[in-house]
C-alpha positions in Angstrom: 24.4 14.1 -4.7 23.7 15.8 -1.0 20.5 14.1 0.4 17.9 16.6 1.4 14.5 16.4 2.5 13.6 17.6 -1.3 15.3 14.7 -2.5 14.4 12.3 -0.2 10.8 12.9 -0.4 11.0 12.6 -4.3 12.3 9.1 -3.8 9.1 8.2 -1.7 7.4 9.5 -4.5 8.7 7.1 -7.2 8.8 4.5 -3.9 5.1 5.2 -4.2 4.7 5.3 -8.1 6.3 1.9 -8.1 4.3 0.0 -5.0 1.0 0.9 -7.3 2.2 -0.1 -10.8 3.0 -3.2 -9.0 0.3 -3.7 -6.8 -2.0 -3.2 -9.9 0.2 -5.2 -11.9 -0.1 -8.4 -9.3 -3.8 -8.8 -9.2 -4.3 -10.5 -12.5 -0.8 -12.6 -12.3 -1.3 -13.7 -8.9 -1.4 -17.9 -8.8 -4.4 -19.6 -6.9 -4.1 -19.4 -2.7 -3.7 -23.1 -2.7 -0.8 -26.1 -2.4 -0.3 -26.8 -6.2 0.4 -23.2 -6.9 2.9 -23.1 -3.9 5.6 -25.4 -5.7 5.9 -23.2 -8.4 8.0 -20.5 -9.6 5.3 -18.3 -10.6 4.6 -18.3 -6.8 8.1 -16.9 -6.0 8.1 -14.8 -8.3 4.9 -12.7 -7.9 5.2 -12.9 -4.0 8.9 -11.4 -3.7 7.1 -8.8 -6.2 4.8 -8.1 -3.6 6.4 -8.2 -0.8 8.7 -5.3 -2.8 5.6 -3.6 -3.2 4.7 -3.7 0.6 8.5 -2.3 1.0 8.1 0.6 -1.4 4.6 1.3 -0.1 5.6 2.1 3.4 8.4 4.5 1.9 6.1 5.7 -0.1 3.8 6.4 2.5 5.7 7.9 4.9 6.8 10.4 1.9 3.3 11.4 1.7 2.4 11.8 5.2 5.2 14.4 6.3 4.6 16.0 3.5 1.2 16.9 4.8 1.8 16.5 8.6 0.7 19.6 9.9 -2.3 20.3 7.6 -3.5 16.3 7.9 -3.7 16.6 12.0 -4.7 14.1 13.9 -6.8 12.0 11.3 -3.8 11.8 8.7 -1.5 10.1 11.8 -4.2 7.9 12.5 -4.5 6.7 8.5 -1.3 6.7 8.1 -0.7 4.5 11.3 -3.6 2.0 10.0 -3.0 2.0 5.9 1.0 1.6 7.2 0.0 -1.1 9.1 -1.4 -3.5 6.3 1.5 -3.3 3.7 3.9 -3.6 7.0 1.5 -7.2 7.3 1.5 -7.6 3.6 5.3 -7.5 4.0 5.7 -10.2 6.7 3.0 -12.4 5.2 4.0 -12.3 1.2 7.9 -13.2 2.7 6.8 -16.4 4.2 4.9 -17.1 1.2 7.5 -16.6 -1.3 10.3 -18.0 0.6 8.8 -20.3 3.4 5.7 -22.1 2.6 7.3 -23.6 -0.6 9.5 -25.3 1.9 6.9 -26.8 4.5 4.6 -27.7 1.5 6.1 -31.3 1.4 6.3 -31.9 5.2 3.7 -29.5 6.4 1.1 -29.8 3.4 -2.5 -29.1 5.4 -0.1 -25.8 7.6 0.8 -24.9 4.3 -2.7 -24.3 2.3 -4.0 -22.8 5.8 -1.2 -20.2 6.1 -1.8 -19.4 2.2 -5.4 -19.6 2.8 -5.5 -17.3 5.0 -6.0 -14.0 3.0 -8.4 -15.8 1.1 -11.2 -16.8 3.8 -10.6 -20.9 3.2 -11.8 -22.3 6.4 -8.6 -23.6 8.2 -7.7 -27.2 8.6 -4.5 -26.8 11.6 -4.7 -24.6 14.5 -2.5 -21.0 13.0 -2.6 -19.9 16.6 -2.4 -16.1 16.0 -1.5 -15.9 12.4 -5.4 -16.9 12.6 -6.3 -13.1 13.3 -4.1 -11.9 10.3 -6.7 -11.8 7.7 -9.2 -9.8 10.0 -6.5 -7.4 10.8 -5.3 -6.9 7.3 -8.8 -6.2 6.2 -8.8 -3.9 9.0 -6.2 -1.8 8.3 -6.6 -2.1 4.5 -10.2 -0.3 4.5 -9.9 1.7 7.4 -6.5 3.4 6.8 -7.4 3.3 3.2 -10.7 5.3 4.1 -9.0 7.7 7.2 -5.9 8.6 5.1 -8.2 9.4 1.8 -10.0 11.7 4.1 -7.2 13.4 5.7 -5.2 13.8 1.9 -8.7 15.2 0.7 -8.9 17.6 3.7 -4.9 18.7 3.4 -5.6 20.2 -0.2 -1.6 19.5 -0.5 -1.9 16.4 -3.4 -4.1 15.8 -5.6 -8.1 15.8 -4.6 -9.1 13.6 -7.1 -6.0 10.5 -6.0 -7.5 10.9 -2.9 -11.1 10.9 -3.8 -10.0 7.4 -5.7 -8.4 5.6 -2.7 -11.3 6.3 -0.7 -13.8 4.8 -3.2 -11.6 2.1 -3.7 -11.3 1.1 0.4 -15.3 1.9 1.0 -16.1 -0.9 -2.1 -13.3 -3.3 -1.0 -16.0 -5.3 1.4 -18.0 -6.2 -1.9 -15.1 -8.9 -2.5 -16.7 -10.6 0.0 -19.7 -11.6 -2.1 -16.9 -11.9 -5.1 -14.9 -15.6 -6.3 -11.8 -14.9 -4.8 -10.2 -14.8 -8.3 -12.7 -11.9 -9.3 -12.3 -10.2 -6.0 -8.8 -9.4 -7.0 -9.5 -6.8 -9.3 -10.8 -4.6 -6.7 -7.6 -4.0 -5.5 -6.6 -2.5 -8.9 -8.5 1.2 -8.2 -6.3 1.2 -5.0 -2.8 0.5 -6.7 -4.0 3.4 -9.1 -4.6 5.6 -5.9 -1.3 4.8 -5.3 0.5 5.7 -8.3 -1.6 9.1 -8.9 -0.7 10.4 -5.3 3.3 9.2 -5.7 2.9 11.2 -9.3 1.3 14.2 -7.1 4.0 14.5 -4.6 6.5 14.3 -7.3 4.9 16.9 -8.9 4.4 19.0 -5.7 8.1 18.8 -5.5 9.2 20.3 -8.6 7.1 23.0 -8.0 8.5 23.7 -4.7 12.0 23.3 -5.5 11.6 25.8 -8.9 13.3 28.5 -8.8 10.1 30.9 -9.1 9.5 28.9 -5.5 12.6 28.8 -3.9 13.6 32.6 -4.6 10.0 33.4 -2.9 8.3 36.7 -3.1 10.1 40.0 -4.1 10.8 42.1 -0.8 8.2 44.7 -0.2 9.1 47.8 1.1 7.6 49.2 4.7 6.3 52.4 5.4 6.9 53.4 8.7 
């Protein structure tokens, strides 16, 4: 199979597809933010899935932004530099959790529950040092890339309206978790990961329209009269 820019931007489609149906499916499986849960397979498991989300996100992403690049403009780079930003965060973070806090747990238990914590807005015990600003930064980039790069797909009129329409609902009532228990505040998430999974179906489906064959032959020739 010869990789083309058809072909690669269907795989950040079902890159895309996949991030959301995991990112939806995480929210209700995901173990309590504190040291008991840490010990315990469960953790592993649903952390490596979302750091695999993260992963497929950012492919996913990118997918969608070149699609769009030109008609997006300056406000698409900008969400797509910010929303990129969280799951690249979401990455980094969800790694140590899955595969290093379950080994400081034992020697490093009040480090542990703080760096764990941190997401959840549990006031912290140790001094993180800059992994202190991580939860600010992740909000950050979470609402306001979610909210510039809604805008900008809206405004492209490339992918569906309505996906985009969604993921800026869903960023604009993320702050209400705030006011939420943490485990409740979860589910709020759930209306982005479905963002997700509508636009990744949209560019796949903007893709087999462009590479039909009504598409790729183009217009018939018209004749010019001189």
């Amino acid at each position: 199979m010869s990789i083309t820019t058809s072909t690669l931007t269907r795989a950040a489609a079902l890159a895309t597809v996949v991030a959301g149906g995991i990112y939806i499916a995480i929210q209700p499986l995901h173990p309590s933010d504190d040291l008991a849960s840490v010990s315990e397979n469960w953790w592993v498991i649903v952390h490596a899935m979302s750091f695999t989300m993260a992963v497929l996100a950012l492919a996913g992403l990118t997918g969608i932004y070149l699609r769009q690049v030109r008609e997006s403009g300056w406000l698409g780079l900008i969400g797509y530099v910010l929303f990129s930003m969280f799951f690249l965060l979401q990455a980094a973070f969800t790694f140590a959790e899955a595969f290093i806090a379950p080994l400081t747990a034992a020697g490093s238990p009040e480090f542990t529950e703080d760096l764990v914590g941190l997401f959840a807005g549990t006031a912290a015990q140790t001094d993180l040092g800059p992994l202190a600003a991580a939860g600010p930064l992740g909000a950050l980039f979470y609402i306001g890339g979610g909210l510039i790069f809604g805008i900008a797909l809206f405004r492209a009129r490339i992918l569906s309206r309505w996906a985009a329409i969604l993921l800026v609902v869903a960023s604009a009532i993320t702050p209400l978790a705030a006011v939420l228990p943490h485990e409740v505040e979860r589910l709020l998430a759930i209306p982005v990961g479905v963002a997700l999974v509508w636009l990744g179906w949209s560019l796949l489906s903007d893709q087999r329209q462009v590479g039909s064959p009504d598409v790729l032959r183009g217009p018939a020739p018209q004749a010019h009269v001189v």
